[in-house]
C-alpha positions as CSV (number, residue, x, y, z in Angstrom):
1,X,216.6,173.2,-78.9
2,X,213.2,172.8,-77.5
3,X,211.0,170.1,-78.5
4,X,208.6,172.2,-80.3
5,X,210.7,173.6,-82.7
6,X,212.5,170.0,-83.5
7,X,208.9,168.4,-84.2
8,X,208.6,171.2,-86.8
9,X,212.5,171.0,-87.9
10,X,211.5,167.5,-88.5
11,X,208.3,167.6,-90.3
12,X,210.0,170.2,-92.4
13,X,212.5,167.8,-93.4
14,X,210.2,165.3,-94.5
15,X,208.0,167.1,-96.5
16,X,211.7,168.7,-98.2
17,X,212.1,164.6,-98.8
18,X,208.8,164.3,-100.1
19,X,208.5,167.2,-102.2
20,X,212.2,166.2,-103.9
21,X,211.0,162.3,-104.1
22,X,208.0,163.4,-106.3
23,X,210.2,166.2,-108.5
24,X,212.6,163.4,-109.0
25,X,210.4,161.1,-110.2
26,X,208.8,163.7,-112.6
27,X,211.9,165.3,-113.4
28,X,215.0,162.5,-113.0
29,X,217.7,164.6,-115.2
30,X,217.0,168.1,-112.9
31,X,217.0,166.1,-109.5
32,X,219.7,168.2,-107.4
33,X,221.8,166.1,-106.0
34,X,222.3,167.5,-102.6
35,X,218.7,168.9,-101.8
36,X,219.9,171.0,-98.8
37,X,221.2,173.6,-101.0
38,X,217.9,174.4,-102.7
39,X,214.4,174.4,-101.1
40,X,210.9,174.6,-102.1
41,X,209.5,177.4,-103.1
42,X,206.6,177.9,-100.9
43,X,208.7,176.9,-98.0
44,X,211.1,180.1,-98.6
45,X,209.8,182.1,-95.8
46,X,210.8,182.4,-91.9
């Protein structure tokens, strides 16, 4: 993997953490527990 593409993998990741931080926090009950299986909605394409 080049390093391009891991500084993106990786910034994708945390803003995946950040955006299920902040729906957790506004929405405890729905928090999915493994957030890997599900992803943001305006990060659905590529």
């Amino acid at each position: 993997m080049n390093e391009r593409r891991r500084k993106v993998l990786l910034e994708l990741e945390q803003e995946m953490l950040k955006f299920y931080r902040e729906k957790c926090l506004t929405h405890l009950k729905s928090c999915p527990k493994n957030p890997q299986l599900t992803q943001p909605p305006e990060r659905t394409h590529e």
